[in-house]
PATI-68890 format. One line per 5 residues: number of its first residue (from 1); their letters; for each residue x, z, y of C-alpha. Coordinates in Angstrom, 2 decimals, decimal comma. Layout:
NUM) A) X:Z:Y  ...;
//
This chain:
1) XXXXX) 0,00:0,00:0,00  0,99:-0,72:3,62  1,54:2,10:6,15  3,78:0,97:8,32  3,41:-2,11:10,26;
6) XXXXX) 0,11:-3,20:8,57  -0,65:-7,15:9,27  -3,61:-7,74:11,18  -6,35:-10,18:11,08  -9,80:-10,86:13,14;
11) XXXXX) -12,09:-12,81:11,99  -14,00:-13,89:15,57  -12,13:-13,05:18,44  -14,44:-12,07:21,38  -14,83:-9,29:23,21;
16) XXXXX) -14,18:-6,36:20,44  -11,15:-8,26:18,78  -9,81:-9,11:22,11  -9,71:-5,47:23,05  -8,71:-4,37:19,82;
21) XXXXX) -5,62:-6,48:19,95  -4,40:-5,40:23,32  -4,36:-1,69:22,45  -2,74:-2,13:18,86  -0,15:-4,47:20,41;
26) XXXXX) 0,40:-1,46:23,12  0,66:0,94:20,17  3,48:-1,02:17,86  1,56:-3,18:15,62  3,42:-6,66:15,91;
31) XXXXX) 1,66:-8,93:13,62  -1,79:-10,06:14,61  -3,57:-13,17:13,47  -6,96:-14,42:14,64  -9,50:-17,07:13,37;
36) XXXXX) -12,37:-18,16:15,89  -14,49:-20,88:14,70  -14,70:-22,17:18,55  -11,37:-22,09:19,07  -11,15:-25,68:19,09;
41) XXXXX) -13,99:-26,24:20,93  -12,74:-27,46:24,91  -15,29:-25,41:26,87  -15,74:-22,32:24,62  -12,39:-22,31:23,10;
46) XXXXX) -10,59:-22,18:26,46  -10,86:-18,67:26,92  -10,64:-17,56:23,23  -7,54:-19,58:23,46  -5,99:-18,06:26,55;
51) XXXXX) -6,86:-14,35:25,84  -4,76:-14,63:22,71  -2,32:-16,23:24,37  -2,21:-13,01:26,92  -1,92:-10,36:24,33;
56) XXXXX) 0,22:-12,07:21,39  -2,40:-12,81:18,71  -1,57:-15,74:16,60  -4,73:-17,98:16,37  -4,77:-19,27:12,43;
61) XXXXX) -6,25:-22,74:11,66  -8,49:-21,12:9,31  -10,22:-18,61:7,32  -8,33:-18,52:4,52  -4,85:-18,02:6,71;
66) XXXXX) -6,02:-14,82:7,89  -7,16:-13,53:4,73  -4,00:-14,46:3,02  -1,69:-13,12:5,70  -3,26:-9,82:6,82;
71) XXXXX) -2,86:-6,38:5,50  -6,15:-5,10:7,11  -9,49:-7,75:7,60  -11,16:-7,10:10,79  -14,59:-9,05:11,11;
76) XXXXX) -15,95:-8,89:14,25  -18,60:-11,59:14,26  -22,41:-12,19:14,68  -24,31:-8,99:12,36  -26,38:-12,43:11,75;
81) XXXXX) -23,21:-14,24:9,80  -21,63:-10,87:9,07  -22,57:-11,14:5,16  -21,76:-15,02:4,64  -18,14:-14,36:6,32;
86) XXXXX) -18,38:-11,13:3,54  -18,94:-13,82:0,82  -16,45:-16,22:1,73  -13,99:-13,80:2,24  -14,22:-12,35:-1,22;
91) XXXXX) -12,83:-16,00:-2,60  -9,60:-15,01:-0,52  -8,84:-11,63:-0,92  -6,39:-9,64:-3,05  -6,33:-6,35:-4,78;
96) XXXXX) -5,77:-3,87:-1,99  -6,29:-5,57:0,87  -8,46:-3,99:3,44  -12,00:-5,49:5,15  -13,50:-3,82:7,85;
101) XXXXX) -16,59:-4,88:8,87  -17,12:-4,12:12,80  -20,01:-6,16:13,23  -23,20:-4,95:14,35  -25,66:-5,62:11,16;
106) XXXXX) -28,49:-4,05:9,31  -26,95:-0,67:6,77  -28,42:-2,97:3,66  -25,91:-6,16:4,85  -22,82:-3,54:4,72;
111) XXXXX) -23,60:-2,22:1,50  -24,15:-5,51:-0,06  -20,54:-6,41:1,58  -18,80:-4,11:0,04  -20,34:-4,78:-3,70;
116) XXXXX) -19,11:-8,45:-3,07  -15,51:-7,38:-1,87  -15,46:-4,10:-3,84  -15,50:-6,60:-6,96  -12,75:-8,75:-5,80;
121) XXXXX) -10,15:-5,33:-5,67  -10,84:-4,79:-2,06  -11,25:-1,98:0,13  -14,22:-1,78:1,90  -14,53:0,18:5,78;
126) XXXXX) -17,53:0,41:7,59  -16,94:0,09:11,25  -19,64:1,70:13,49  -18,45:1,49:17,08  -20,64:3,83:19,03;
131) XXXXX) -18,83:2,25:22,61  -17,96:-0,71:24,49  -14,36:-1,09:23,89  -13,13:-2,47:27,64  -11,78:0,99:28,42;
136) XXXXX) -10,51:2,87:25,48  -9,77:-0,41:23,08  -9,03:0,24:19,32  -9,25:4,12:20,64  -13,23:3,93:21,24;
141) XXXXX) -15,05:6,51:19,22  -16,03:4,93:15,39  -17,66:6,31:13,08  -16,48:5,07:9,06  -17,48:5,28:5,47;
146) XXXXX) -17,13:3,46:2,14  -14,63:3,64:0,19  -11,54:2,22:2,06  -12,31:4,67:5,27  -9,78:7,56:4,58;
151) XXXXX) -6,74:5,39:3,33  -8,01:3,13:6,33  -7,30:6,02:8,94  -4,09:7,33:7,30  -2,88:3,92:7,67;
156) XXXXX) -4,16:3,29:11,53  -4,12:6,80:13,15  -0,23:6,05:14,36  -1,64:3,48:15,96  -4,26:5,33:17,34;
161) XXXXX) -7,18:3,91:15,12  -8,59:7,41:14,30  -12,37:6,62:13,47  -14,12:9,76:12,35  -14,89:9,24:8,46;
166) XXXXX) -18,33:10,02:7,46  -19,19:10,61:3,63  -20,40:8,29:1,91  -20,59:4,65:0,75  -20,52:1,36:3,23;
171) XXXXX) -23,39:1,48:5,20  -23,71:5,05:5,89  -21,18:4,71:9,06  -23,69:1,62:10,12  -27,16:3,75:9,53;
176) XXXXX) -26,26:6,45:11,69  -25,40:3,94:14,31  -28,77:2,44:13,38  -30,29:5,80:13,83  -28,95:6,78:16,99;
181) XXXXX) -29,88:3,16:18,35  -33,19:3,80:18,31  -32,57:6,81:20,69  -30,98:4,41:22,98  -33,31:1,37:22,95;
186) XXXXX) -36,13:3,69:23,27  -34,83:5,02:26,28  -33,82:2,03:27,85  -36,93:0,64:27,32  -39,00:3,96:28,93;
191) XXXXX) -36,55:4,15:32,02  -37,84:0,61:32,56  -41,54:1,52:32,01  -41,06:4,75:34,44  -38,94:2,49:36,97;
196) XXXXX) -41,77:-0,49:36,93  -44,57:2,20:37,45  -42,94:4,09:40,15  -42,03:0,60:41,97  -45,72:-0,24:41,82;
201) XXXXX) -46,62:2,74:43,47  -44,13:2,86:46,35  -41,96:5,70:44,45  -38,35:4,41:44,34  -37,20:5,79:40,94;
206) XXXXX) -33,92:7,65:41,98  -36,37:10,23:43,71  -37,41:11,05:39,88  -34,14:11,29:38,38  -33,13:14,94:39,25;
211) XXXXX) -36,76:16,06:37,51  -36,81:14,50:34,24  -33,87:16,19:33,42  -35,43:19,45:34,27  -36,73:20,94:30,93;
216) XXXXX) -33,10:20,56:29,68  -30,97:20,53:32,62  -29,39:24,40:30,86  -29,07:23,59:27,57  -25,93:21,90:26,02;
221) XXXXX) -26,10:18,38:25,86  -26,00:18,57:21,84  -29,29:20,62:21,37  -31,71:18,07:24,21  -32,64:15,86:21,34;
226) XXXXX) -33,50:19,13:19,05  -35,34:20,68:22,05  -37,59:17,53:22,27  -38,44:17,19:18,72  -39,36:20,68:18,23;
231) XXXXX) -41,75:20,55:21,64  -43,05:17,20:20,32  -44,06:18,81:17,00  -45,47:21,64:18,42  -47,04:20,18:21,50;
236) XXXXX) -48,06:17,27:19,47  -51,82:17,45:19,89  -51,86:18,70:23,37  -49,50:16,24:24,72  -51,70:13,06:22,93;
241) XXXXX) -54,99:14,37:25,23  -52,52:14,58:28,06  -51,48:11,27:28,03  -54,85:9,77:28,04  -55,14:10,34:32,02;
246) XXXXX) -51,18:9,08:32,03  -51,99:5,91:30,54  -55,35:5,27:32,55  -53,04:6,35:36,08  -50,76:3,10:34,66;
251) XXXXX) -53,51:0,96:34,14  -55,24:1,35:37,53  -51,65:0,67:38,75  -51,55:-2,66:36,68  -48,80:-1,79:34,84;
256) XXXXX) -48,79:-2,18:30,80  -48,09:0,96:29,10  -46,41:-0,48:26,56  -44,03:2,75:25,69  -47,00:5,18:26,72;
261) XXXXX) -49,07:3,66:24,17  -46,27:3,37:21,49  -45,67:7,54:22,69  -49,44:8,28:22,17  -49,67:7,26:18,70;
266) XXXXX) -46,53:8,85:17,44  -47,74:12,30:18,96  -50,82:11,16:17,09  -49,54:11,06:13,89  -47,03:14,36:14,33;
271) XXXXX) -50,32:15,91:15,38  -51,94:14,98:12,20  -48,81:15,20:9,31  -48,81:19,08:9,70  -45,39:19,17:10,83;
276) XXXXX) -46,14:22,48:13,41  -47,16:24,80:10,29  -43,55:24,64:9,38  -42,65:26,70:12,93  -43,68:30,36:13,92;
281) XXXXX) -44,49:29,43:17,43  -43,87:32,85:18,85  -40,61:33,14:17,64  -39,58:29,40:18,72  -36,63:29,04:21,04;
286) XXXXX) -37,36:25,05:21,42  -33,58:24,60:20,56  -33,18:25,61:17,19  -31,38:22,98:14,95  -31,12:24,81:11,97;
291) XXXXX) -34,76:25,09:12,18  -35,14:21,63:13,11  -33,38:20,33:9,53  -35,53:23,08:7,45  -38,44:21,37:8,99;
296) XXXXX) -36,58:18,33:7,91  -36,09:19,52:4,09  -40,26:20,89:4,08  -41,27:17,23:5,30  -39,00:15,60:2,26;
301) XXXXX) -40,53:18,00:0,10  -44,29:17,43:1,36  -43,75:14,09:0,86  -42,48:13,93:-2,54  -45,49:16,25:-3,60;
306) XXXXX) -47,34:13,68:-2,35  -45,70:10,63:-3,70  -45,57:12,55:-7,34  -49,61:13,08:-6,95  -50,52:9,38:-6,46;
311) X) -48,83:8,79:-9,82;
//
């Protein structure tokens, strides 16, 4: 095995494999290779072609050349190619050899990558890259799993690849990515919804920042998400009535509640699963995660009896 001086290869080079490249050239790796199908191409390929240029990355002819001369696979394509590069791949590779997948695809398409390469003698990392990597390159906070993640870090962290390896087989790294993603769209997608409705009524939205972060604004930032989730069950019912007059307020307005109406059934059906007999309300903090992840066990258990009764 290689752990000094590992070869490098990226298959795609745009914005995460250009990145990449700069900071492991800064930290001592010497040999990078990259394939880019648009290389080639005049309009496209210009800047692929001038950004490895700039940080000393050899662009390979093909697919194959990069397999066959790296140490360490990097793909960093399209999630929607991500398993057909997997599958080519695995007619190249050799016992060994590393393939880390960076790309952002569904957990199922990383665990299906790893069977095909897993077969072929490879090592198989999961790459979940929680950040943009403009600022803190190949030093970004990652999340990794399957079964080439811990030789994978032992190999990088003197080149200050350190991705924080998460138990588990491929995919696992990618469905707690997928997980907190939903956090992140969802949020985008109210801000927009709040920022829409206040512009329709003459509010500019920065006069509402400084009070929705009120219910929270004194606890630590890692117990906000368990605060919310343990109001939300408890609250459930209330909060559904509640937003009846919210969502007739946005419609008077002439704006679509689109996230209002997507909140409104989800309190619904908390309100209904009989998720808040699982909490002694008078003895609720409201920032409990060790109660929120007994809660968590009761529901898997409620729902097994249930499954186990239908059969």
């Amino acid at each position: 095995m290689i752990y000094e001086n590992p070869r490098i290869g990226f298959i795609g080079f745009g914005e995460v494999a250009y990145h990449f490249s700069k900071g492991l050239k800064e930290d001592g790796i010497r040999e990078i290779l990259a394939y880019d199908k648009n290389a080639r191409d005049i309009k496209i390929g210009e800047m692929v072609r001038r950004r490895a240029k700039e940080v000393g990355v050899q662009l390979a002819p093909s697919l194959r050349q990069v397999v066959a001369e790296s140490d360490l696979v990097f793909s960093a394509v399209w999630g929607n190619v991500a398993l057909k590069v997997a599958e080519r791949c695995a007619s190249f590779v050799r016992g060994g050899q590393f393939y880390c997948d960076l790309n952002n695809s569904a957990p199922s398409v990383k665990m299906r990558g790893a069977e095909t390469l897993n077969a072929k003698g490879a090592k198989y990392v999961d790459l979940a890259l929680f950040v943009a990597p403009e600022q803190d390159r190949h030093r970004s906070f990652m999340l990794a799993s399957g079964d080439g993640a811990r030789p994978f870090r032992r190999i990088m962290a003197r080149y200050g690849l350190k991705p924080e390896v998460i138990p588990g087989g491929a995919g696992k790294a990618t469905m707690i990515k997928t997980l907190v993603n939903i956090y992140y769209k969802g949020i985008q997608a109210l801000c927009l919804e709040l920022a829409m409705s206040a512009w329709e009524v003459g509010v500019e939205p920065d006069l509402l920042s400084p009070l929705v972060v009120k219910p929270v604004e004194s606890l630590p930032k890692e117990e906000e998400m368990a605060f919310w989730i343990l109001r939300g069950i408890l609250h459930a019912e209330r909060k559904t009535a509640e937003l009846e007059s919210i969502l007739k307020a946005m419609r008077e307005w002439g704006v679509k509640p689109i996230m209002m109406e997507a909140t409104r059934k989800r309190l619904k059906t908390v309100s209904k699963s009989g998720l808040k007999g699982y909490i002694k309300e008078d003895s609720h903090r409201g920032m409990d995660r060790s109660l929120l992840r007994a809660i968590g066990r009761a529901e898997k258990e409620r729902r097994l009896q249930i499954l186990l009764g239908r059969l």
